[in-house]
VOFILO-826855 format. One record per residue (C-alpha): residue in one letter; x, y, z. Coordinates in steps of 0.2 Angstrom, whole numbers, padded with zeros to 4 digits, always signed. Layout:
AXYZ/...
This chain:
X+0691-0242-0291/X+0683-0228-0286/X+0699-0214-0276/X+0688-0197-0275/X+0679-0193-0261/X+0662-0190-0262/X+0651-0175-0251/X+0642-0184-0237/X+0627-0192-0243/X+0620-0208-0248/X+0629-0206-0265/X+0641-0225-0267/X+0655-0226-0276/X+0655-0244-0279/X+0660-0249-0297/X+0671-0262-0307/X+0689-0260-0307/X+0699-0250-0317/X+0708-0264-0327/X+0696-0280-0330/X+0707-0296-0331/X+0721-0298-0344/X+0724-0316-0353/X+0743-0307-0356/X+0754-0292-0349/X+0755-0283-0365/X+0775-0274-0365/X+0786-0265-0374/X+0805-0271-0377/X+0819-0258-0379/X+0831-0266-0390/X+0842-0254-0396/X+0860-0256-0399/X+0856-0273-0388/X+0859-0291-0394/X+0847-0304-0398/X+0849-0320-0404/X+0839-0331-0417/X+0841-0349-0419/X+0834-0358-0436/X+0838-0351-0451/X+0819-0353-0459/X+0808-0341-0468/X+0796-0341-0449/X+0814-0337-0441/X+0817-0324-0453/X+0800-0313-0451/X+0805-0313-0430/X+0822-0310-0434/X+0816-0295-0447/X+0806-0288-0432/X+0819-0288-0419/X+0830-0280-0430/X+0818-0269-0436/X+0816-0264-0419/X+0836-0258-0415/X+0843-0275-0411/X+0860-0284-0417/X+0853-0300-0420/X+0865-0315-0424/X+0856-0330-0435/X+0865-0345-0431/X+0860-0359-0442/X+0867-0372-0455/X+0855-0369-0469/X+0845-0353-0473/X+0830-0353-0481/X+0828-0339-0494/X+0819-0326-0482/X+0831-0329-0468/X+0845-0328-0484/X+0839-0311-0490/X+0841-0304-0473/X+0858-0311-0473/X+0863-0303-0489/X+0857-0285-0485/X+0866-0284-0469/X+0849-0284-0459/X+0855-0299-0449/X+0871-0308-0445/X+0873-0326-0450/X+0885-0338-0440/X+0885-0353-0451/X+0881-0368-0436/X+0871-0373-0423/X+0867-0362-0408/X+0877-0364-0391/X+0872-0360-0374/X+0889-0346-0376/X+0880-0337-0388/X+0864-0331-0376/X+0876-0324-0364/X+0872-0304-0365/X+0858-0306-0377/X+0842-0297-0373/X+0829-0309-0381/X+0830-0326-0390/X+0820-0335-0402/X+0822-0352-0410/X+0812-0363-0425/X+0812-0379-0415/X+0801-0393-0419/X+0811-0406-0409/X+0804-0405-0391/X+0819-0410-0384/X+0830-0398-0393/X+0817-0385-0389/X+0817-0388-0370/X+0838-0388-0371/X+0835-0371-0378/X+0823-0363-0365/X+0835-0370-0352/X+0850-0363-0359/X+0842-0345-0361/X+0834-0345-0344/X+0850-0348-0336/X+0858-0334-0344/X+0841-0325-0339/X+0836-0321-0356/X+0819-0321-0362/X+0815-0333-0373/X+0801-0338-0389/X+0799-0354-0397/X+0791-0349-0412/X+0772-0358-0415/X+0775-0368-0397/X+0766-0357-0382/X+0773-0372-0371/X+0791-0365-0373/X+0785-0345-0375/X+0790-0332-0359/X+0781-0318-0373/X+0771-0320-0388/X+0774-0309-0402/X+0756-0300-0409/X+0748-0292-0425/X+0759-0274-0425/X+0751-0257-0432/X+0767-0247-0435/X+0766-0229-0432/X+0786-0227-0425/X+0787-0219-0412/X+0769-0225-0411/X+0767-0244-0411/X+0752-0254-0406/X+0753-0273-0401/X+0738-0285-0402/X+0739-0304-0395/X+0724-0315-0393/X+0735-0324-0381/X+0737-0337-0394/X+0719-0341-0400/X+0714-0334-0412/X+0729-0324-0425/X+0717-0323-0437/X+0707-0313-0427/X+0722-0303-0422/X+0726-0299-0439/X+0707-0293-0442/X+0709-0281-0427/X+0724-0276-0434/X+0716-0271-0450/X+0704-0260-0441/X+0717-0250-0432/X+0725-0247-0448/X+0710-0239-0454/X+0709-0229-0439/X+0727-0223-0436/X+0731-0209-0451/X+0750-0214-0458/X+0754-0196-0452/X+0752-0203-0434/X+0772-0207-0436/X+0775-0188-0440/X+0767-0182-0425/X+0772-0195-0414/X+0790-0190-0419/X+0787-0171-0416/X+0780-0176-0398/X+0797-0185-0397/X+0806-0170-0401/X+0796-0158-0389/X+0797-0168-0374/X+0813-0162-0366/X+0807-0144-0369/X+0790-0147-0361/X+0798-0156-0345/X+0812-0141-0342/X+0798-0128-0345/X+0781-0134-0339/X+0779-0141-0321/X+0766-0158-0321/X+0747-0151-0320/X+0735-0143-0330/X+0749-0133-0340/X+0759-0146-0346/X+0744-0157-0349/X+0735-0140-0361/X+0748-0144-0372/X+0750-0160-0373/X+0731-0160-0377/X+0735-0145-0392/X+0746-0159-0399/X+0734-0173-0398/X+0720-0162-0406/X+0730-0159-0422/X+0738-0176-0422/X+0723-0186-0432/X+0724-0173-0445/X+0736-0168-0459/X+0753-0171-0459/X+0762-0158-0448/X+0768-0141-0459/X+0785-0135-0458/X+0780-0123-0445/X+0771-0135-0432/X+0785-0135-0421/X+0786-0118-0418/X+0766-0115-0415/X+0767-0130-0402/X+0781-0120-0393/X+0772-0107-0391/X+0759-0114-0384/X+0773-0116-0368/X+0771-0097-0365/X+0752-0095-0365/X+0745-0094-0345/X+0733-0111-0344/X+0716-0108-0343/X+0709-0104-0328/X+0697-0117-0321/X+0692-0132-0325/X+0680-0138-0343/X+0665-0150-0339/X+0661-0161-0354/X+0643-0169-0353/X+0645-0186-0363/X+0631-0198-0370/X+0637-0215-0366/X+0623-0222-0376/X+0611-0239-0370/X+0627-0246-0366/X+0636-0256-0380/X+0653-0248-0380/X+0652-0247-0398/X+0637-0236-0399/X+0649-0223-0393/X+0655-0208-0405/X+0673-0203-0408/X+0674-0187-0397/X+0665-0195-0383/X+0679-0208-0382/X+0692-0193-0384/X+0683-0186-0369/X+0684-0199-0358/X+0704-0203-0364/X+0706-0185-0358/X+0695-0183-0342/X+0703-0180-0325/X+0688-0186-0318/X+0673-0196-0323/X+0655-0194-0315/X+0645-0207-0320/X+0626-0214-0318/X+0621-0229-0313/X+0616-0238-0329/X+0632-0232-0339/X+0639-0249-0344/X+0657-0257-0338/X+0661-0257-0355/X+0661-0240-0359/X+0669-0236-0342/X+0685-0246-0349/X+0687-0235-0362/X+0691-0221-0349/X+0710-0214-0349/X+0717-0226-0334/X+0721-0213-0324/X+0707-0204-0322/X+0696-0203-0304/X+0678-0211-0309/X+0664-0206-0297/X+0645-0217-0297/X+0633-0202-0295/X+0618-0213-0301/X+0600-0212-0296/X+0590-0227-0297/X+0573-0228-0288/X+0573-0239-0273/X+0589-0237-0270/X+0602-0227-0259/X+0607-0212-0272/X+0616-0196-0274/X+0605-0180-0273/X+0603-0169-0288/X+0611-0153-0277/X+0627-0166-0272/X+0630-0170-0289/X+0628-0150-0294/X+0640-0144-0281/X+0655-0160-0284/X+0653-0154-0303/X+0657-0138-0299/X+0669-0139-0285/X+0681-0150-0297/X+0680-0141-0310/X+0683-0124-0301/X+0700-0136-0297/X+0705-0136-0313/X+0700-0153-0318/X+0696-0159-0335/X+0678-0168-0329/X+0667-0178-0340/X+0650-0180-0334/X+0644-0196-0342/X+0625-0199-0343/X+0617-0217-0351/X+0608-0214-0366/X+0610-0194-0373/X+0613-0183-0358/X+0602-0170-0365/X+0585-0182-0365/X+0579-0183-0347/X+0597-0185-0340/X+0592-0168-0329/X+0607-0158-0340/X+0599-0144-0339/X+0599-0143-0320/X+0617-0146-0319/X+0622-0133-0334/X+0614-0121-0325/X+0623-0123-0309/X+0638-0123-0323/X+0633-0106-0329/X+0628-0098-0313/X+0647-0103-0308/X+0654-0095-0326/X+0661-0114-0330/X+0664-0120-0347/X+0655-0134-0354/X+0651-0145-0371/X+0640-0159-0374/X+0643-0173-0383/X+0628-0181-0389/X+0624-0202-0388/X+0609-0213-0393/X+0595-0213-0383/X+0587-0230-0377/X+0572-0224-0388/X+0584-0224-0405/X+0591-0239-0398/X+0575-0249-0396/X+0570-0243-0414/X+0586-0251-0422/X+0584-0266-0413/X+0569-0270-0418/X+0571-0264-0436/X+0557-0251-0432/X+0557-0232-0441/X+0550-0219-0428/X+0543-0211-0443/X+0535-0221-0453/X+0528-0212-0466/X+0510-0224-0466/X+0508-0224-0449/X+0516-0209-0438/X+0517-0191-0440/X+0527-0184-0426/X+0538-0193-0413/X+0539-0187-0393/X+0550-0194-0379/X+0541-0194-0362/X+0545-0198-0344/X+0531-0209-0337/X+0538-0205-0318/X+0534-0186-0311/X+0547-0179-0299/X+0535-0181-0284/X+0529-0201-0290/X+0519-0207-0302/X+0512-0202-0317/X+0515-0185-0322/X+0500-0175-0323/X+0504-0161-0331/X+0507-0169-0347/X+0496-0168-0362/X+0488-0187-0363/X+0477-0183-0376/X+0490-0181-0388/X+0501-0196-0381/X+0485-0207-0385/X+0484-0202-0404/X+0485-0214-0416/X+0494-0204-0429/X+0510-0203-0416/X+0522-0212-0410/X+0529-0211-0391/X+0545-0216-0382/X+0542-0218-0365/X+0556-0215-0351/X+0554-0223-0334/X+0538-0232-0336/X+0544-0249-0329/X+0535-0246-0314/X+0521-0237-0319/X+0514-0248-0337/X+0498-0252-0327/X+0495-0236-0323/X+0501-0228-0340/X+0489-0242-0348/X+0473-0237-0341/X+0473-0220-0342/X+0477-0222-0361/X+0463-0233-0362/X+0452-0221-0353/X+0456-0208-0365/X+0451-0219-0381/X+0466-0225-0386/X+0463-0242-0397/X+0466-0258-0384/X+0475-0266-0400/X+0489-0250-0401/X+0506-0259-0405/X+0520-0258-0390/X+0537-0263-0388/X+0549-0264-0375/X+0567-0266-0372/X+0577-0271-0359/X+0596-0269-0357/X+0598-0263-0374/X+0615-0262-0379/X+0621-0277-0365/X+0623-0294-0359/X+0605-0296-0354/X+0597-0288-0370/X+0578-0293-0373/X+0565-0286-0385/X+0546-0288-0382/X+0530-0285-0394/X+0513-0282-0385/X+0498-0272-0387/X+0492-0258-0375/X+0479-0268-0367/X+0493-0282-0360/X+0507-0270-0357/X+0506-0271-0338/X+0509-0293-0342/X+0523-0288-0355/X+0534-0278-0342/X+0529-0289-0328/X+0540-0302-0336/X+0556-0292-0337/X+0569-0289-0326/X+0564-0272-0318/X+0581-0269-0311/X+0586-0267-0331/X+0584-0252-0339/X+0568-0253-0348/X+0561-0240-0363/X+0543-0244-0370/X+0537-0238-0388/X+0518-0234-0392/X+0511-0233-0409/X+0507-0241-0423/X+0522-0241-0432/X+0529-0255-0417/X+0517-0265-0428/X+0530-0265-0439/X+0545-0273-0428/X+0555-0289-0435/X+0545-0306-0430/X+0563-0310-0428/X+0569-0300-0417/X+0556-0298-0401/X+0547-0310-0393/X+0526-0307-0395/X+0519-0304-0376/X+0503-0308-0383/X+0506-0324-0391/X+0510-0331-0375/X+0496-0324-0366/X+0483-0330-0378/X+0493-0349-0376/X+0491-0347-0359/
């Protein structure tokens, strides 16, 4: 969903949605001093009944036998045990049930019974009989994170889980309860806008450090007195070749944190979902061919939201500082007195490299590195380019843009001496769905790119140390130009 509106111009501000589909509705039960009932007295009955009491509820076990997990529950009070079968009386007033029933029958009576007392309702291990599933949980109270696979998979809930654990510093519980404590204050004392959100912001920048001191509180509430900055901040943001994880930590902390999102053409849906929900995402791509945003649109909507006060992240594919015309849209920053950072990303070119198992910099067979655009501003090839020293044999060059041009770019290497036999490889869609590596030589690049899919982002890499790419990993041009 695209909800800002753009200057008048060709710019589109088509886009994917900003939820994709979800298998399940993931929520969060407030149980608290509310009753829940758990019928089965086994050890599986007794890890559910542990969470739901875990998270605030009275919960009432009633079964004839216990297991010994379900007994040591018992024993320390966590649960209360009525020694007999469950009846429909006992879902009246309760907030959730669960049963351990194996018997389909007996399962189905229970889900009837809890529905007409409109109480949700969980048969453990039998999704048939589930209104909710429980998940993996990472526990950081008041900050807790649920994981379902909808069923398929737990073990590869528990993995995810695992990572997030890694991820989310114990302290997390600390400063989630200082936030608790806080958020009355802020309310009365800071009106909903950029104030209120400054210091939320303050809190989330210390919150994936150390443990909150003794004098945290006090600092924070400072922070309520301090004017909010005047203006907006512009944060430009590398979104890599498009693989979601490719993506360093601060550029996903600027995205959770943006107001606004203006974003190129070939940045990926996938990074685009790791936005904050709420924030306004603008396509300001260029593509050639097509209908596009000008430069001086793009320039002037930067400036004019964050002049707003909007937090704006300007997200580029690739690094927004190699031929993502940065510098053209920090100046109109400067010349305006806006503040801005930049968060680097991996360009294509590195990407291409690591796909192929490729080093740049090959000690036996490159000396220096350059990254070029094969398309001039006006069209073309750029003439003002030095392409002597792109057709050295002791170099290796990244070209940008070159799709459309690799005929071109060919023969006037080739004029200029460069061996027929030079190693080239190209990547399409690095980082995506449609990902394809391609080995050639100099002499058939125009062939190789003719077989890709132009309308994908393409980068092309010259020199000898390409010779080196993984037999494995691209597919040789020239081999199936020789068999045909």
């Amino acid at each position: 969903m695209r909800n800002v509106s753009l200057p008048p111009s060709d710019a589109s501000s088509a886009g994917p949605a900003r939820v994709e589909p979800l298998s399940v509705l993931p929520v969060f039960f407030d149980l608290h001093g509310k009753r829940a009932l758990v019928a089965g007295g086994t050890d599986p009955a007794a890890w559910k009944a542990e969470l739901l009491a875990a998270a605030g509820a009275d919960v009432t076990v009633a079964a004839e036998t216990l297991d010994d997990e379900m007994a040591r529950l018992v024993a320390a009070g966590t649960v209360r045990h009525l020694a007999r079968d469950w009846t429909p009386d006992l879902l009246h007033g309760c907030a959730l049930a669960i049963a351990d029933e194996e018997d389909p029958e007996r399962a189905q009576g229970f889900v009837d019974a809890a529905r007409a007392a409109a109480v949700p309702v969980n048969v453990i291990d039998n999704p048939a009989f589930c209104q909710f599933q429980f998940g993996s949980v990472v526990n950081r109270s008041p900050v807790v994170v649920g994981i379902s696979t909808t069923g398929a998979a737990p073990i590869l809930g528990q993995a995810v889980r695992r990572r997030i654990e890694t991820l989310l510093p114990r302290s997390l519980a600390q400063w989630g309860a200082l936030a608790q404590r806080l958020r009355d204050t802020v309310t009365d004392r800071l009106a909903p806008g950029p104030a209120r959100r400054a210091f939320w912001e303050s809190l989330v920048d210390r919150a994936f450090g150390p443990a909150p001191e003794a004098d945290a509180e006090s600092d924070l509430l400072k922070l309520i007195d301090t004017p909010a900055p005047k203006g907006g901040h512009v944060t430009f943001v590398g979104a890599g070749p498009g693989d979601p994880e490719h993506l360093t930590l601060k550029a996903v902390r600027a995205l959770q944190s943006a107001d606004v999102i203006l974003f190129d053409d070939l940045v990926s849906d996938g990074v685009l979902e790791l936005a904050r929900r709420e924030a306004k995402r603008i396509l300001v791509g260029k593509r050639a061919d097509r209908p596009s945003c000008k430069q001086h649109e793009i320039n002037d909507l930067m400036v004019t939201l964050a002049r707003a006060g909007r937090r704006v992240v300007r997200l580029k594919s690739g690094d927004p500082m190699i031929f993502g015309r940065a510098g053209e849209e920090i100046a109109a920053l400067n010349a305006h007195g806006l503040p801005y950072d930049v968060v680097p990303g991996i360009s294509a070119g590195l990407a291409l490299a690591a796909t192929l198992g490729t080093s740049l910099t090959h000690r036996d067979h490159a000396k220096s590195v350059r990254f070029v655009t094969a398309h001039s501003k006006h069209g073309g090839l750029p003439e003002d380019m030095n392409w002597h020293a792109i057709a050295d044999p002791s170099a290796t060059t990244v070209i940008y843009m070159g799709a459309r041009m690799a005929a071109r770019l060919s023969d006037r290497l080739l004029a200029l001496g460069m061996p027929a036999d030079t190693p080239v490889a190209i990547g399409q869609a690095l980082g995506r769905p449609g990902q394809r590596t391609a080995t050639a030589t100099l002499a058939t690049l125009p062939q190789a790119v003719a077989a890709h899919d132009l309308s994908q982002p393409i980068v092309i890499g010259l020199g000898r140390t390409f010779g080196e790419a993984r037999a494995d990993t691209a597919q040789s041009v020239d081999a199936r130009i020789v068999a045909a």
